[in-house]
C-alpha positions as semicolon CSV with decimal commas, in nm:
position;residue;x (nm);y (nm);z (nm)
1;X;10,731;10,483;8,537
2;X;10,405;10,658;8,562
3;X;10,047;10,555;8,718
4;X;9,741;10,666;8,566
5;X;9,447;10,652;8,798
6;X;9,089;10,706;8,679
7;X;8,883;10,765;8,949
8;X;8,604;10,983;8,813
9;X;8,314;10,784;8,903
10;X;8,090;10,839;9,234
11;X;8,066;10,476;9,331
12;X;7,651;10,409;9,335
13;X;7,722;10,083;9,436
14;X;7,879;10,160;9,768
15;X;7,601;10,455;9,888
16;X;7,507;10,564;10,103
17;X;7,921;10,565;10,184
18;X;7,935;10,782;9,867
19;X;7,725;11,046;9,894
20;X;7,960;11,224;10,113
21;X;8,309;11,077;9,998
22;X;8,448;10,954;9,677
23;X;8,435;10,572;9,699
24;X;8,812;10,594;9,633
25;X;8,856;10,782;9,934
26;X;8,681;10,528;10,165
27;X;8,917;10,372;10,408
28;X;8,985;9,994;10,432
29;X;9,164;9,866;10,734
30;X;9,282;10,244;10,801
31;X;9,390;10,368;10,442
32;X;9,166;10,501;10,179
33;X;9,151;10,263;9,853
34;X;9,322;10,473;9,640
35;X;9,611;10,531;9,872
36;X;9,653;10,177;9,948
37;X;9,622;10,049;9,516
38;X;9,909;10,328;9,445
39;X;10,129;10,221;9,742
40;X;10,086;9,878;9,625
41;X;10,118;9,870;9,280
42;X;10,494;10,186;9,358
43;X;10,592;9,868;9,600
44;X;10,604;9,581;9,341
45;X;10,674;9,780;9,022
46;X;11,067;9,736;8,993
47;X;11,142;10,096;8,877
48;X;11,093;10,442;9,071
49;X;10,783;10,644;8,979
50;X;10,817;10,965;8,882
51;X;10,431;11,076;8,833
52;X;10,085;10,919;8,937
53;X;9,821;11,105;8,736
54;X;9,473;11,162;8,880
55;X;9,171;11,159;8,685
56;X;8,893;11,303;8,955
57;X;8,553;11,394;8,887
58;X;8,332;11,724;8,951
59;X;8,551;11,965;9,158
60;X;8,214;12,009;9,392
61;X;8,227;11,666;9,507
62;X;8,668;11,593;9,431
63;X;8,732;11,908;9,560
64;X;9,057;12,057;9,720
65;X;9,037;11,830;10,008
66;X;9,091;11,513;9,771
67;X;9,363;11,747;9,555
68;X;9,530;11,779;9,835
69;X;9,554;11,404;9,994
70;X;9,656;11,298;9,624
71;X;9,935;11,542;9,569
72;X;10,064;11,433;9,934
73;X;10,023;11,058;9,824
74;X;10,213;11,127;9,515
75;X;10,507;11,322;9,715
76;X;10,579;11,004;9,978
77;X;10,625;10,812;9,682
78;X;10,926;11,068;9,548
79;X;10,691;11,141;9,262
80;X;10,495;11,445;9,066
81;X;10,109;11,422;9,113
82;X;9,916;11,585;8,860
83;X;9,546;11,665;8,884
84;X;9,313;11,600;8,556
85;X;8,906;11,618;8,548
86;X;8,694;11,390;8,396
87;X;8,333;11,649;8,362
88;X;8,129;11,392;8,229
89;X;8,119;11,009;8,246
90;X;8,168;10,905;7,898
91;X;8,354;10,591;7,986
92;X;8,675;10,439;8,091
93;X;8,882;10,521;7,731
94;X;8,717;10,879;7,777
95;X;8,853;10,926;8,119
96;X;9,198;10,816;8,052
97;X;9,253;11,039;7,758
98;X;9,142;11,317;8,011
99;X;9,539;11,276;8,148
100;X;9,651;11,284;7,773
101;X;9,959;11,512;7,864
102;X;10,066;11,279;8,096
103;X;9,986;10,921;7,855
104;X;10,390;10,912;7,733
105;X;10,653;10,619;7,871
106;X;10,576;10,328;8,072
107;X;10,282;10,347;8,247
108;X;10,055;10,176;8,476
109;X;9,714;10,227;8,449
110;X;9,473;10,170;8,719
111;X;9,078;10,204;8,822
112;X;9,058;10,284;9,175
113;X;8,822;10,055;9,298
114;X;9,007;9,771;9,353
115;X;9,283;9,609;9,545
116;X;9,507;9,356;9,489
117;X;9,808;9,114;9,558
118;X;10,053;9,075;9,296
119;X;10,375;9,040;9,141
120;X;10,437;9,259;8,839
121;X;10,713;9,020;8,650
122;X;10,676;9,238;8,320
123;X;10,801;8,991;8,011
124;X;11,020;9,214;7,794
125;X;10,860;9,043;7,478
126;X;10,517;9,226;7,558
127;X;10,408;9,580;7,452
128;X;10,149;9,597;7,767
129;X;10,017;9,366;8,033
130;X;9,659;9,303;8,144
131;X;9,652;9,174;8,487
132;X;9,381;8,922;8,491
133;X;9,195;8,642;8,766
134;X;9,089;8,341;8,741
135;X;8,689;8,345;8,832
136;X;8,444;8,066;8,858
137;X;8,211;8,266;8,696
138;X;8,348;8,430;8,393
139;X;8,015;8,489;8,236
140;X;7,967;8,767;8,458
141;X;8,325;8,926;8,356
142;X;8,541;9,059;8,109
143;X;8,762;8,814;7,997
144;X;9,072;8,794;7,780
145;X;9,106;8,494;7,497
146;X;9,438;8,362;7,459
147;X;9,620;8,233;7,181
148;X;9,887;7,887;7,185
149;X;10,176;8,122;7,291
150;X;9,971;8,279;7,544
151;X;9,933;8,625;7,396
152;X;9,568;8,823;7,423
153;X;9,407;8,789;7,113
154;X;9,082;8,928;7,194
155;X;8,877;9,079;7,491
156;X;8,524;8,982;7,538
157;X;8,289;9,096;7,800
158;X;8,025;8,886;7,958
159;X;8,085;8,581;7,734
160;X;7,768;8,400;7,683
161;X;7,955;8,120;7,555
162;X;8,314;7,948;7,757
163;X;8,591;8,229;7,629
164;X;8,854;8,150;7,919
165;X;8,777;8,217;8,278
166;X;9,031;8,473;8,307
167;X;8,881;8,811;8,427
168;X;9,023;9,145;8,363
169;X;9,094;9,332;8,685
170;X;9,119;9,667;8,574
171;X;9,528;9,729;8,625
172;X;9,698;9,796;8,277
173;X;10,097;9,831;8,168
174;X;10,192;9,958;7,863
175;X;10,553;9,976;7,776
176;X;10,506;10,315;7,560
177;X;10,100;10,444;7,704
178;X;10,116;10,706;7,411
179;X;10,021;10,373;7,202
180;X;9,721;10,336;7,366
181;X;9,665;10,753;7,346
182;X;9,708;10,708;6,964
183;X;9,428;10,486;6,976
184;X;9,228;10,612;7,194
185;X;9,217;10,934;6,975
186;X;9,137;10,729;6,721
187;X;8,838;10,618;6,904
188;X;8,712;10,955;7,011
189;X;8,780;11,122;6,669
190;X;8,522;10,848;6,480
191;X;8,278;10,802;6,793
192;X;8,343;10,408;6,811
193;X;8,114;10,410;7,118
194;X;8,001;10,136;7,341
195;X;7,731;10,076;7,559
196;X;7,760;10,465;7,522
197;X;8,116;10,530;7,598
198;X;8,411;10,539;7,481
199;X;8,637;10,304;7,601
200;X;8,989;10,147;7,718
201;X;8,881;9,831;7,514
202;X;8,857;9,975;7,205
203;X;9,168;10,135;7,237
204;X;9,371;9,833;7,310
205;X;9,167;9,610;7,017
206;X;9,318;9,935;6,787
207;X;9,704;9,817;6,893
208;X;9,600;9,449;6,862
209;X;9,526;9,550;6,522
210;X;9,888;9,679;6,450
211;X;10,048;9,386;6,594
212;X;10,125;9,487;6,930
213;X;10,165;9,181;7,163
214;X;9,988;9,187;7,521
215;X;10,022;8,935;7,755
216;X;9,871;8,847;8,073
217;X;9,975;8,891;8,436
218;X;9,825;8,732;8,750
219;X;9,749;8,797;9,106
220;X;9,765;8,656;9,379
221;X;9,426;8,838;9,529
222;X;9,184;9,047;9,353
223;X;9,007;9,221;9,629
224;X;8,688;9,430;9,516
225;X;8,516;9,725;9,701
226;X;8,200;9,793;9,473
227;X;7,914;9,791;9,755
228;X;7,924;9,719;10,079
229;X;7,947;9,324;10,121
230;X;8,252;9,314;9,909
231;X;8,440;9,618;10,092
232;X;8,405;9,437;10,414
233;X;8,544;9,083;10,277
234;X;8,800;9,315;10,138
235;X;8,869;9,469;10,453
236;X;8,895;9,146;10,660
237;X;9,150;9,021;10,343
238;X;9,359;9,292;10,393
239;X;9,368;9,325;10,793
240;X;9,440;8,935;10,726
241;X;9,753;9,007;10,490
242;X;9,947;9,268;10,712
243;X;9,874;9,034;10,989
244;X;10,093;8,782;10,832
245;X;10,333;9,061;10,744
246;X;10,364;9,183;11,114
247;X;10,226;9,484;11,087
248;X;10,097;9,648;11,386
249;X;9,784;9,822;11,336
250;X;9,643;9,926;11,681
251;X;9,795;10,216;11,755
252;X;9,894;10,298;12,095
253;X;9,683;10,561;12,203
254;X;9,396;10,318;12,178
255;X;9,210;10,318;12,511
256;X;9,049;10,023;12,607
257;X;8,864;9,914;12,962
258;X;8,713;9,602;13,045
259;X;8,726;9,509;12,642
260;X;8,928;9,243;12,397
261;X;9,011;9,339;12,077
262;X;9,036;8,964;11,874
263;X;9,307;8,992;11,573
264;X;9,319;9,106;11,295
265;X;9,195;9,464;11,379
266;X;9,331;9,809;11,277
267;X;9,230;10,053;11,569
268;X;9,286;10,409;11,462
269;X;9,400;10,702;11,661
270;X;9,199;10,796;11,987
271;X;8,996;10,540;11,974
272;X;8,794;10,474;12,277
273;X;8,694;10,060;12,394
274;X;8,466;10,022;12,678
275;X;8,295;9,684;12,805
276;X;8,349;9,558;12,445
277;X;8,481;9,291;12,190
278;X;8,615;9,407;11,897
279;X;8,702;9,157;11,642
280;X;8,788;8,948;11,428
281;X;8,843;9,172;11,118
282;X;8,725;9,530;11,227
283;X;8,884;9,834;11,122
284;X;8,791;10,137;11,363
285;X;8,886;10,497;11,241
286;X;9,000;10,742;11,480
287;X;8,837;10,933;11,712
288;X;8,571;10,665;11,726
289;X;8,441;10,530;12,088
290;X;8,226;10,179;12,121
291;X;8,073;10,095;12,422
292;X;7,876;9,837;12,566
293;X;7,913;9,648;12,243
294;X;8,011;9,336;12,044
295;X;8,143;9,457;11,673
296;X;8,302;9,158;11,458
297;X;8,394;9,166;11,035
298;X;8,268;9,535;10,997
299;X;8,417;9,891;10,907
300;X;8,373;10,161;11,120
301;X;8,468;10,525;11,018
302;X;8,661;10,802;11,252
303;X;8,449;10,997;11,522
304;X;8,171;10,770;11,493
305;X;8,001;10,636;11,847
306;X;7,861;10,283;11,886
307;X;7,690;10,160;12,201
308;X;7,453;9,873;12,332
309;X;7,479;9,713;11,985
310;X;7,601;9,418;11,839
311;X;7,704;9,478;11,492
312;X;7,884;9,193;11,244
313;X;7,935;9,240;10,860
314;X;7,865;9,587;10,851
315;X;7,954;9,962;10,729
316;X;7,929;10,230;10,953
317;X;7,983;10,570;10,827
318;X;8,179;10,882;10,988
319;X;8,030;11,127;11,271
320;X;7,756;10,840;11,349
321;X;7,577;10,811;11,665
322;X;7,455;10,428;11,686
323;X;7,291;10,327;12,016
324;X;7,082;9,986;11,992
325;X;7,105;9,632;11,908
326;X;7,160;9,557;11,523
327;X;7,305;9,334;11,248
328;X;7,463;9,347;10,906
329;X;7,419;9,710;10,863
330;X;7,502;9,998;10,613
331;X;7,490;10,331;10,751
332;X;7,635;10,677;10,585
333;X;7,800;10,968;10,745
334;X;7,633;11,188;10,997
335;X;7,331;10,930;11,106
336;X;7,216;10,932;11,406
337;X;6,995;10,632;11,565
338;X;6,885;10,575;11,890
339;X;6,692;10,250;11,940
């Protein structure tokens, strides 16, 4: 089994967060996205993985750093990493045939800028899956259409008019990807373009075509990290999840004085509590000392330093200095504020 993972794009939504890292490579409750959707998906997939294919933007900005982390993510799970570039954003099909040497065999394919809980029960009737959640707003989706024996017949984005309310996720299996790379060629070869860009629809309507059966698979949580508000409800769903699994995530070179740290946390390494309340759902990276402070459902990076403050729902960046009161806040890497 293989994973493909595009993750090309600089994440616009998420900035200022993004300006100095890859939004796949911005932690959630102590492990960067990406990291945490590959472990997840290896750990329910019910066959070993032998190669996770990366598809990273502009070597300026993915650079050997991110190379690096990948290929070490790819070795814990016992499996080949390779590295592919996506040089211009031409869309999602675009960026998957970008790994084209590696698009042979099972596969999952999967955008890097979500998590999720799931179990991948793959029906051997099926030529590929399309995990898929139910929203109460599927106008502002892409959704699949079903037929009576529960097959995709069709994808449609943004319905204006009822389709189903089941959204597509962005996590793909194909039983044989080089179906999909057929296609997708196809697609590139005659410019079928849309909204500008070539892409993974068009390439799965093209095996529709030639009688290919999907079906659908569901999860259990879709968790999304496209700006800031949604990153931090992810966070607090995840720190909430390996609660209930047992997981300890304080580590014990945490020093605290005169401070309570209210579960679910994750408290990186070195990190310094003084005269404060942490929690519920704060993820601290290490290095980082607060002080003098009340932080509750927010992210803060490693070697950061918070004091006098009280911060709740907010995104604090990495080598920040923060002293002052505030709330709700969004604040990139290297800031320094002194109320």
């Amino acid at each position: 089994m293989k994973i493909i993972v595009p993750m090309a794009g600089r994440g616009s939504r998420l900035r200022p967060h993004t300006l100095t890292v890859p939004k796949p490579l911005v932690p959630v409750a102590g492990q960067t996205i990406v990291h945490r959707l590959v472990r997840d998906i290896a750990e329910v997939v019910a066959e070993p993985i032998d190669e996770v294919a990366f598809i990273l933007g502009n070597p300026a900005f993915f650079g050997e750093e991110v190379v690096a982390s990948l290929t070490a993510l790819a070795k814990d799970l016992g499996a080949k990493a390779s590295i592919y570039r996506q040089d211009e954003p031409l869309g999602t099909g675009h960026a998957i045939m970008c790994a084209k040497e590696s698009l042979s065999g099972p596969a999952v394919i999967a955008y890097a800028d979500t998590l999720i809980q799931a179990t991948f029960d793959l029906d051997p009737a099926a030529d590929a899956v399309i995990w898929v959640k139910s929203v109460e707003q599927p106008e502002a989706y892409g959704v699949v259409k079903l037929n009576d024996g529960k097959e995709i017949v069709e994808l449609v984005e943004k319905p204006k008019e009822f389709v189903s309310d089941l959204a597509v996720i962005g996590i793909y299996y194909f039983k044989e990807v080089g179906e999909l790379k057929a296609e997708l060629q196809n697609v590139l070869d005659n410019n079928i373009v849309n909204g500008g860009e070539y892409q993974i629809n068009d390439g799965i309507k093209g095996m529709m075509s030639k009688g290919k059966v999907f079906k659908t698979g569901e999860v259990d949580q879709w968790m999304d990290c496209g700006n800031k508000k949604v990153t931090v409800q992810t966070n607090a769903q995840v720190l909430t999840n390996e609660m209930n699994k047992g997981v300890n995530t304080v580590h014990t070179s945490v020093q605290s004085s005169n401070s309570i740290v209210v579960p679910p946390c994750y408290i990186g390494e070195g990190v310094v509590l003084e005269n404060s309340i942490v929690g519920p759902y704060v993820s601290i990276g290490a290095g980082t000392k607060i002080s003098s402070s009340v932080v509750s459902n927010s992210i803060v990076q490693h070697n950061t330093s918070i004091s006098n403050c009280v911060l709740k729902d907010s995104m604090i960046g990495s080598y920040v200095k923060y002293n002052g009161l505030a709330r709700d806040l969004s604040i990139g890497d290297y800031t320094q504020i002194d109320e």
